[in-house]
C-alpha positions in Angstrom: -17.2 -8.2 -13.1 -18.2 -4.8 -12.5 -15.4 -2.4 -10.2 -16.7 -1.6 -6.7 -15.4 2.5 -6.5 -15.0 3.8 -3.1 -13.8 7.2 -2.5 -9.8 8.2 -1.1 -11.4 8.5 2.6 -12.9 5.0 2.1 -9.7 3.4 1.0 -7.9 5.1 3.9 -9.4 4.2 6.7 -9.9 0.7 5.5 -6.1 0.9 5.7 -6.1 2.6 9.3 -8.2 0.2 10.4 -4.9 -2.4 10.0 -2.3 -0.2 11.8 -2.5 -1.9 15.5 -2.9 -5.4 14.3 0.6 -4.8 12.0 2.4 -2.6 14.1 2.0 -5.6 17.1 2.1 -8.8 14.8 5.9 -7.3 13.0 7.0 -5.6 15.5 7.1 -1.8 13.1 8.6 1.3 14.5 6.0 3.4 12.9 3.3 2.8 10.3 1.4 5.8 7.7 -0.6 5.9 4.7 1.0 5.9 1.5 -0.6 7.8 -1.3 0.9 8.8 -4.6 -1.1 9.7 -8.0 0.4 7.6 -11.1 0.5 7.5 -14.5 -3.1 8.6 -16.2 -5.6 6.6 -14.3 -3.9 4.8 -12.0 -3.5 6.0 -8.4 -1.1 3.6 -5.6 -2.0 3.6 -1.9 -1.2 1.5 0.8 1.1 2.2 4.3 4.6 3.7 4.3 6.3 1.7 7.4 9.6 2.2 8.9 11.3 -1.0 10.5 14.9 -1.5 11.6 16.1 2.3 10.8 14.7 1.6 7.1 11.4 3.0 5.6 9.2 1.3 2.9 6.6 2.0 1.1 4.0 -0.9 0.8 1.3 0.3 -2.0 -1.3 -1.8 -4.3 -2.6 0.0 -7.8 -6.1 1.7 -8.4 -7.7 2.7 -10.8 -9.0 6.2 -10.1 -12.5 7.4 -12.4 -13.6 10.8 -13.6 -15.1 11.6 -10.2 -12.3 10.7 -8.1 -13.3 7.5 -7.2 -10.9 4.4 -6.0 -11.2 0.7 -7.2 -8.0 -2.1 -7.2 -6.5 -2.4 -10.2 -5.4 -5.8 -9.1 -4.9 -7.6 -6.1 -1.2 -7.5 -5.6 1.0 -5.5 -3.6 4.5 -3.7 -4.3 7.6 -2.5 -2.4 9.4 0.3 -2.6 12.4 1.2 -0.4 14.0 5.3 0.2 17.3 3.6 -1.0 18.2 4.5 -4.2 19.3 2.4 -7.1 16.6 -0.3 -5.6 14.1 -2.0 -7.5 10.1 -2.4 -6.6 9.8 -5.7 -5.2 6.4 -6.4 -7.2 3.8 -9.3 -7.2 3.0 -9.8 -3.8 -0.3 -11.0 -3.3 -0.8 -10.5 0.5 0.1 -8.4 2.9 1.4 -11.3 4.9 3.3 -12.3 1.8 4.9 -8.8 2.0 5.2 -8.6 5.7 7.2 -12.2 6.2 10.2 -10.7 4.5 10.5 -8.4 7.2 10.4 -10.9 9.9 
């Protein structure tokens, strides 16, 4: 199966286009993009959300080319907290998966 590449601005406001629906349906105190450049090709975006006082950072993996350009690694999402000495929570494979252990 050939990777479907889309470019950072693509990926981000496929993700903005989800901010209303999740801010109303769990009740967020605020909701960003999350964006951080990993390990040689990989590249994790996805929303950093604060809830409760807390923040998290809710990413999936891509895979970034030569030319910059975005596909999913896989089709799973990961949590990361600001606490520290906290694990990932990893293997989600919705974002209502995610979301329910906020709720």
């Amino acid at each position: 199966m050939k990777m479907k590449f889309l470019t950072r601005e693509e990926v981000m406001n496929d993700l903005q286009k989800s901010f209303h629906f999740l801010m109303d349906k769990y009740n967020l105190d605020d909701i960003g993009i999350y964006e951080e450049q990993g390990p040689h090709d990989q590249y994790y975006m996805g929303y950093t959300i604060n809830k409760n006082g807390a923040t998290y950072m809710i990413h999936s993996t891509y895979k970034k080319n030569q030319n910059g350009l975005l596909a999913p690694a896989n089709h799973e999402w990961t949590v990361e907290t600001d606490e520290v000495n906290t694990d990932d929570l990893k293997g989600y494979k919705s974002l209502e998966d995610v979301f329910q252990q906020f709720s």
